[in-house]
C-alpha positions in Angstrom: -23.1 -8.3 -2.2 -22.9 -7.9 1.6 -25.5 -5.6 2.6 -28.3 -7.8 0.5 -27.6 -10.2 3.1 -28.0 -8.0 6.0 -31.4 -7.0 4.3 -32.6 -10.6 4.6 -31.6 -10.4 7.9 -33.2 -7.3 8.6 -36.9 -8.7 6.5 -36.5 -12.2 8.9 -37.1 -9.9 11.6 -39.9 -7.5 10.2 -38.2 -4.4 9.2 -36.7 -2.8 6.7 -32.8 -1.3 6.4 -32.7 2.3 7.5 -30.6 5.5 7.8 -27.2 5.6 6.3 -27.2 1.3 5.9 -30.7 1.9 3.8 -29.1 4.7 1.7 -25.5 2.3 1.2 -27.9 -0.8 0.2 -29.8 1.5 -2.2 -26.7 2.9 -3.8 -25.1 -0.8 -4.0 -28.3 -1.9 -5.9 -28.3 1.4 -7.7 -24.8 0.5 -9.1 -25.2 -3.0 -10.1 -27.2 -2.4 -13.7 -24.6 0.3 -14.5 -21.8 -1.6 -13.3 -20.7 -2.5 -16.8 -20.5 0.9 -17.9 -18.1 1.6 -15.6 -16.3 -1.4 -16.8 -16.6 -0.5 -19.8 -15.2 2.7 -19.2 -12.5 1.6 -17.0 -11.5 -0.6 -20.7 -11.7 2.7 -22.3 -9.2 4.2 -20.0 -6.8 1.3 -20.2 -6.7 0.9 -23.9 -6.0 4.9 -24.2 -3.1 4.0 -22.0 -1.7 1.2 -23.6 -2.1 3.5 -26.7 -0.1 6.6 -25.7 2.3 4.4 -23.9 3.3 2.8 -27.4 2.5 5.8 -30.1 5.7 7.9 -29.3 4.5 10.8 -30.7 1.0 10.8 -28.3 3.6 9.7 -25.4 5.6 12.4 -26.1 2.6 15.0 -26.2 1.2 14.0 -22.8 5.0 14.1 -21.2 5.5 17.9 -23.0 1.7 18.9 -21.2 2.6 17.1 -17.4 6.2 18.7 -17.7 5.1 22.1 -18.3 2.8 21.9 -15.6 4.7 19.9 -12.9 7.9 19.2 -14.4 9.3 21.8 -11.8 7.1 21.1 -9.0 7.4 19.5 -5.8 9.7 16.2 -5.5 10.1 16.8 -9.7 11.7 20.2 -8.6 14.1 18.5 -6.1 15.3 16.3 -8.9 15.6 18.9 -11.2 18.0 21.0 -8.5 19.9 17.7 -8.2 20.0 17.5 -11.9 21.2 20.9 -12.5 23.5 21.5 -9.8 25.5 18.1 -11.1 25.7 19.5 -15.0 27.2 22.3 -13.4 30.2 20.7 -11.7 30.7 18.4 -14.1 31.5 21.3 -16.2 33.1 23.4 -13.8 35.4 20.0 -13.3 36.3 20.3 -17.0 37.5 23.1 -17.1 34.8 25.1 -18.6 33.8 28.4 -17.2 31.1 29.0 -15.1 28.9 31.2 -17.5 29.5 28.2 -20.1 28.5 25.5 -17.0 25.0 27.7 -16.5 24.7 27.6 -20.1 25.3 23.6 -20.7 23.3 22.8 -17.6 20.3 25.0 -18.8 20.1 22.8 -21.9 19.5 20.1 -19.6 16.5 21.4 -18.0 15.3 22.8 -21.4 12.3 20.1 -21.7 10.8 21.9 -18.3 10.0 25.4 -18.7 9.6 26.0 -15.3 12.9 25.1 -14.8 14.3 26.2 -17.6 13.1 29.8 -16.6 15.1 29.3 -13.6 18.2 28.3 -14.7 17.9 31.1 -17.1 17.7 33.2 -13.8 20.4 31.9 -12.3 23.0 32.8 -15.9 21.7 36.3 -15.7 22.2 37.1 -11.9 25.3 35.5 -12.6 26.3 37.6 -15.9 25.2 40.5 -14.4 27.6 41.0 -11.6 26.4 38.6 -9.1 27.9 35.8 -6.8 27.2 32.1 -8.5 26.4 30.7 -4.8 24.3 33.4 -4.5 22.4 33.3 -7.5 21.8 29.7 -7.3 20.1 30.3 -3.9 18.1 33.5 -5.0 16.8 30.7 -8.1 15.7 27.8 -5.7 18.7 25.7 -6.5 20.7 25.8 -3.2 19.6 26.6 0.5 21.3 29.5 1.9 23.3 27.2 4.0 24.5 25.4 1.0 25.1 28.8 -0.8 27.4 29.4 1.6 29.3 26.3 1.2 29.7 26.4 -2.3 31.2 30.5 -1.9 34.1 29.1 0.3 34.7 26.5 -2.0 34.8 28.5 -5.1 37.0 30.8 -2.7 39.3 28.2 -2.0 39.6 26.8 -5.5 37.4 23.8 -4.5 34.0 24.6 -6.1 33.4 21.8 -8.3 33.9 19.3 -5.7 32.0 20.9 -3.6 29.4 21.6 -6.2 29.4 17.1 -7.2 28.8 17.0 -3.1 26.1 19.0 -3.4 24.7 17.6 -6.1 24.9 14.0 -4.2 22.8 15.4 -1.5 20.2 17.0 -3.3 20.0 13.6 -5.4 19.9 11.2 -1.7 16.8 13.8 -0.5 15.0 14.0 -3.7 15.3 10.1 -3.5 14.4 9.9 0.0 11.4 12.1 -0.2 10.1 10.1 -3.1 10.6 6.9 -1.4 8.5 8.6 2.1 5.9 9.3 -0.9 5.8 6.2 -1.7 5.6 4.4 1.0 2.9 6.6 2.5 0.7 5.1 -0.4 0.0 1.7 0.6 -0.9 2.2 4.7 -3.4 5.3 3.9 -5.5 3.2 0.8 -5.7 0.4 3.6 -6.7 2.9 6.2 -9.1 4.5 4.0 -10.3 1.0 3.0 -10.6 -0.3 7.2 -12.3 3.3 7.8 -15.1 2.8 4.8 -15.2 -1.1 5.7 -15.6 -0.6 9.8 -18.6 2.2 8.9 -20.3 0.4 6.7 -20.4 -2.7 9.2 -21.0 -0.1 12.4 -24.5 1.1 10.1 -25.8 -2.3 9.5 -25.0 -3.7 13.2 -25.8 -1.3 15.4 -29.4 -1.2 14.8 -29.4 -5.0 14.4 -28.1 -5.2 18.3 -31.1 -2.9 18.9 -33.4 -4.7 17.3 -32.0 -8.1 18.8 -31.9 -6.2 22.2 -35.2 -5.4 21.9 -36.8 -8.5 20.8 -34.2 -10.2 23.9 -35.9 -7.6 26.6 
């Protein structure tokens, strides 16, 4: 819609749209008889949406395929520590063993194989001799720093409190980081959008000055 109006511009003067504005002008006019194919397309896309979104069985097939790809990846796998490290001092805090803790907060991640595969880690370190701080940081769950916490609080009788503190700081980050995703979304699609908006403008009026400099001179 804008470059066409550049062109008459440009054909007032007696030339012709060149370079990268000629190849951007043909591409725009390119687009336009295909335009509702695309549209068309774009309906397709929405209506399969709307349709997983309200067949629970397709809803639940596309949730089972993204969570065993990236159910335990990346700001998913800081909620899924979060997650985990919670079940288990809720059931430390009952009362419950630890072994029986690993095995109630496994169920939890079970739905994530990824993590599920962890926590199964984590109970056989554990089973197997091992320290439980130390096995949840050998797994990804806690830091080494936090590992250590949680041994002197298991030492001093403390561990489940100090496990529900844990788990309230793994839960603020994991928030945190999502929210810094989040809000990195908006300012980059407008800087994309003033980047792709400036050139486009930059091909079409530079050589217009030229031309208008020349025909000045």
């Amino acid at each position: 819609k804008v470059l066409p109006v550049f062109e008459s511009v440009y054909a007032s003067l007696g030339v012709s749209m060149t370079g990268a504005a000629g190849v951007l002008l043909a591409f725009g006019q390119g687009l336009g008889p295909i335009l509702p194919v695309l549209l068309g397309m774009l309906a397709v896309g929405i209506a399969a949406g709307v349709a997983v979104w309200r067949k629970p069985a397709l809803r639940e097939s596309v949730k089972v395929r993204f969570l065993g790809k990236f159910g335990d990846r990346g700001i998913l796998r800081n909620f899924n520590n979060a997650r985990f490290v919670r079940s288990l001092a809720l059931g430390l805090g009952s009362g419950l063993p630890a072994e029986k803790g690993l095995e109630l907060a496994q169920e939890l991640l079970s739905d994530i194989p990824e993590g599920a595969e962890r926590c199964a880690a984590c109970a056989k370190a554990f089973q197997s001799g091992g320290d439980l701080a130390e096995a949840m940081a050998k797994t990804g769950f806690l830091t080494p720093a936090r590992s250590r916490m949680l041994r002197l609080g298991l030492r001093s009788g403390s561990g489940d409190q100090v496990l529900a503190d844990l788990a309230n700081t793994l839960m603020e980050e994991a928030e945190a980081v999502l929210d810094a995703a989040v809000g990195r979304i908006e300012p980059a699609m407008v800087t994309v959008c003033s980047v792709l908006v400036g050139g486009i403008l930059l091909t079409v009026m530079l050589p217009l000055i030229d031309i208008l400099s020349a025909l000045g001179g």
